[in-house]
C-alpha positions, 0 to 999 in steps of 0.5 A, spaced: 283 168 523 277 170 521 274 163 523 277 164 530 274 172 531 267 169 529 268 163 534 268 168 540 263 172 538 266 180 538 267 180 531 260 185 530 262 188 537 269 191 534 265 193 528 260 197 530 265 200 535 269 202 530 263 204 524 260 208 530 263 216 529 261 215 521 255 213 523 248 218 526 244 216 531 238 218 531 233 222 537 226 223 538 224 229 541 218 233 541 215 229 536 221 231 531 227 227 529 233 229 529 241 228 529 245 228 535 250 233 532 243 238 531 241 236 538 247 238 542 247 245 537 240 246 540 242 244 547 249 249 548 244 255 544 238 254 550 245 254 556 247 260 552 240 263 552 240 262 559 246 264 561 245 272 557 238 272 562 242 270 569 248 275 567 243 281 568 241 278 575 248 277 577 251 284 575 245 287 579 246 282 584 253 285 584 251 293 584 247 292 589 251 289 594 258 293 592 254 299 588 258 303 594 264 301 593 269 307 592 274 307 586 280 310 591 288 311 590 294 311 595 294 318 598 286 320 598 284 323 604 277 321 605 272 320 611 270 314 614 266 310 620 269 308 625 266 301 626 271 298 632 276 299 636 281 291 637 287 291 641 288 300 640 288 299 633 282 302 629 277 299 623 274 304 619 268 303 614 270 307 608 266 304 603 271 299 600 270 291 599 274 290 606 274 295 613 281 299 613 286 299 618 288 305 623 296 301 626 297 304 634 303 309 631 298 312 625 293 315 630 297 321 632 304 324 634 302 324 642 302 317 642 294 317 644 290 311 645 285 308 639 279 310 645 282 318 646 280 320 639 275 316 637 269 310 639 265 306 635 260 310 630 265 316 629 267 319 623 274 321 622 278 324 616 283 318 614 290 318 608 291 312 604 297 309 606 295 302 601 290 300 598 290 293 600 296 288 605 296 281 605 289 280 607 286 286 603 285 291 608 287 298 606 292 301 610 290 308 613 293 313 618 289 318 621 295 322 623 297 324 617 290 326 615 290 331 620 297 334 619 294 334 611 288 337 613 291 343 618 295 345 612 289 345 608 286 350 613 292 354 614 294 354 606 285 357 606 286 361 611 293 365 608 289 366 602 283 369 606 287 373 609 284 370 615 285 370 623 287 363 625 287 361 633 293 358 636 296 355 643 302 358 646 307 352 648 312 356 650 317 363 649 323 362 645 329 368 644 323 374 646 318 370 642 312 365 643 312 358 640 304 356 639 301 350 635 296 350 631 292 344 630 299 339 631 302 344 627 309 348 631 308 355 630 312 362 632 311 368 634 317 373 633 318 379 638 317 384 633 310 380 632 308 382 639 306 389 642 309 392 648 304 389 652 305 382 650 313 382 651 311 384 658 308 378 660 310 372 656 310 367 662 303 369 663 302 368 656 304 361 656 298 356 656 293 361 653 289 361 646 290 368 642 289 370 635 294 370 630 295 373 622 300 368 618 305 371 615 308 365 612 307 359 612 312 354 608 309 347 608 316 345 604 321 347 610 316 346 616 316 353 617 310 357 620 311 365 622 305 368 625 303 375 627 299 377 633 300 384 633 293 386 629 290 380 631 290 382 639 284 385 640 281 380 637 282 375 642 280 379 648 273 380 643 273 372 641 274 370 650 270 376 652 264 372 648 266 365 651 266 367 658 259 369 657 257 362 657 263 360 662 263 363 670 268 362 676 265 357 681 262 353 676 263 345 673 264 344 667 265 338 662 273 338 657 278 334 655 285 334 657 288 337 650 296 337 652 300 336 657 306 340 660 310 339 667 306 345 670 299 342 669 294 340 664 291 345 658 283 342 658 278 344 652 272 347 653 270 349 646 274 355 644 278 355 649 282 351 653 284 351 661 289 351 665 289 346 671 295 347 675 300 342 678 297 343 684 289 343 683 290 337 680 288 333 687 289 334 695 295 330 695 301 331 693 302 329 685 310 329 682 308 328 676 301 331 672 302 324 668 300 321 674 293 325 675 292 325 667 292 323 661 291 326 654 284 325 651 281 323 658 274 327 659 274 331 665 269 334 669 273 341 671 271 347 676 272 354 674 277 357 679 278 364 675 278 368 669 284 372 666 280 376 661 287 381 660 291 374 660 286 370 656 287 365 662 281 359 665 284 358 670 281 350 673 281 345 678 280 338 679 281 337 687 276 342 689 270 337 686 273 332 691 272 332 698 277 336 702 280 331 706 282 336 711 276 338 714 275 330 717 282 330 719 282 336 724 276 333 726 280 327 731 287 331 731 288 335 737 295 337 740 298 333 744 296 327 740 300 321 738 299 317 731 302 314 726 305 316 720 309 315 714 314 319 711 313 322 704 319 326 703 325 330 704 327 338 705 333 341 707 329 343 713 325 337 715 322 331 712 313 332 711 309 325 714 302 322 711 298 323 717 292 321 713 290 321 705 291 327 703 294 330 709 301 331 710 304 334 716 311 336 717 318 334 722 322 340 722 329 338 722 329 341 731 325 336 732 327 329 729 332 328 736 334 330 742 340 326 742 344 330 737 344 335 732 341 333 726 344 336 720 341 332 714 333 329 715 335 323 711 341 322 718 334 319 722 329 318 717 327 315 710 322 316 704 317 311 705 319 310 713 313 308 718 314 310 726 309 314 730 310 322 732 306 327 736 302 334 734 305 340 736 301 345 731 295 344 728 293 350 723 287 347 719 285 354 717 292 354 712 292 346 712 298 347 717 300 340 722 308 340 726 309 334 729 315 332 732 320 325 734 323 328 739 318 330 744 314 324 741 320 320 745 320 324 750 313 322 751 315 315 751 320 315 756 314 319 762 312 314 767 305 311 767 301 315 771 299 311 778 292 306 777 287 310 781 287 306 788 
């Protein structure tokens, strides 16, 4: 065996293969010899070394880059930037390692787009709903940090025996409904002196000053008084109108929305544009003409000092558009016109943009009496009519079927020769 090994020559291979692990190999380094177990000592106490001396560095890397980074829990209610606005929803810089997230259903209780409470560079006040979802963003609700902190004003303000500003909605079983911040108040009657119970519609859509009698965060409930507070009221609008004149344009936001106009705030106060001076032409719905959040360059019709009311108009900044058409109107004339709506006593026609004159039901036919305007005409109909009044002084125009029929059936008169 032994002669068959050494005639193939792998005999001192396999030897040395195997005496290698009880052997020490020996290196030269700087000038010195040692063994290669005293070597690999040296070489992982030098990568230990240097590992200490780039640790500091990296931790100062990492202060300077995340030194800022807050330590927040859920529910903290904190101050952020707004950094973007995607697709209504709202991204905030609140100093964390990600931006957090506002969704369209946590920016307010008005259904309000991201653009009507915030742009890019504001701060807003946020809740931490959650730290982080999937993608590590905090989820954040601006809403409910609202309500938190107009709580928080009320609580203060209780404890201060403080007056606080609130908004009459609405009259409910001889009291008022108000708003303060979002947050639904009352108003009893027997919080209102005799003045106040007069006038509760004049009331509505007006700001007054209230004390808190109680304020129940737990069951949602708010009593208000306005009694001590009334005179307050008139001093605190006597003040604002001096910086607000009749006549003049001045710059708000649409506040609030009702069926009878929209409130639009002037800093203290708010306004009232009424239904019909939102625009020349007829408008069923303020919804139509507005929308909360929406900055409105406004002009100041009136002011009631005794009812603490701005009174505000949109259409008088827009061109009359009946100043052009009395121009080409004439009675007698024959036009165009298309029917807009139905009354018991007529239907009333766009004679132009913004111009709308009536067909009194003695004047649709002279074929029959006519009982109900929808028996010859229609919402949306185009036919042509004739002027019969023009009173452009109360913006008055009479047009009629019947005569415009009439008219038609008259000869030509003859060709001259």
């Amino acid at each position: 065996m032994s002669d068959i090994l050494g005639s193939t020559g792998f005999e001192d291979i396999n030897l040395e293969e195997k005496s290698a692990p009880a052997q020490i190999k020996e290196k030269t380094l700087q000038g010195t010899t040692l063994s290669q177990e005293t070597v690999a000592a040296e070489a992982a106490a030098q990568k230990e070394q240097a590992a200490a001396r780039e640790q500091p560095a990296a931790e100062d890397d990492f202060a300077r880059l995340f030194g800022t980074v807050k330590n927040y829990q859920e529910g903290d209610i904190i101050t952020g930037t707004v950094s973007k606005i995607i697709n209504n929803s709202i991204y905030v810089d609140i100093a964390f390692k990600a931006e957090g997230i506002i969704d369209p259903d946590e920016i307010s209780n008005h259904n309000l787009k991201a653009t009507d409470v915030c742009k890019v560079g504001d701060k807003i006040s946020v809740k931490i709903l959650r730290l982080e979802n999937k993608a590590g963003n905090p989820i954040l609700s601006k809403k409910r940090a609202d309500y938190e902190l107009a709580w928080t004003r009320l609580n203060a303000a209780e404890q201060n025996n403080e007056d606080i500003l609130v908004k009459v909605t609405g009259k409910k079983d001889g009291g008022l409904n108000v708003d303060f911040q979002g947050i639904g108040a009352f108003v009893p009657a027997s919080q209102l002196d005799r003045e106040d119970l007069a006038r509760l519609d004049s009331l509505v859509g007006s700001a007054i000053y209230c004390k808190i009698l109680k304020a129940a965060r737990n069951r949602k409930r708010l009593l208000l008084s306005h009694k001590a507070s009334r005179e307050k009221t008139l001093v605190k609008l006597h003040e604002a109108l001096k910086t607000i004149k009749p006549g003049e344009v001045v710059h708000g936001k649409v506040s609030s929305i009702k069926s009878f106009g929209a409130f639009v705030n002037l800093g203290e106060f708010d306004g009232l544009i009424h239904i019909s001076e939102l625009a020349w032409d007829r408008v069923a719905t303020v919804e139509e003409a507005l929308e909360v959040g929406q900055e409105v360059d406004v002009y100041v019709i009136g002011i009631d000092e005794e009812n603490t009311r701005i009174s505000l108009s949109l259409k008088r900044l827009q061109k009359d558009p009946w100043a052009e058409a009395v121009k080409d109107l004439r009675v007698g004339a024959k036009l165009p016109v298309k029917i807009t709506r139905l009354a018991q006593f007529g239907a009333f026609a766009q004679v132009k943009e913004g111009v709308e004159g009536l067909i009194h039901i003695t004047e649709m036919s002279d074929e029959k009496q006519v009982k109900y305007p929808q028996e010859i005409v229609q919402p949306g109909q185009e036919l042509e009519a004739t002027v019969i009044r023009l009173e452009p002084q109360n913006k008055k125009i009479a047009l009629s079927l019947r005569q415009h029929a009439e008219l038609a059936q008259e000869p030509p008169p003859p060709a001259n020769g």
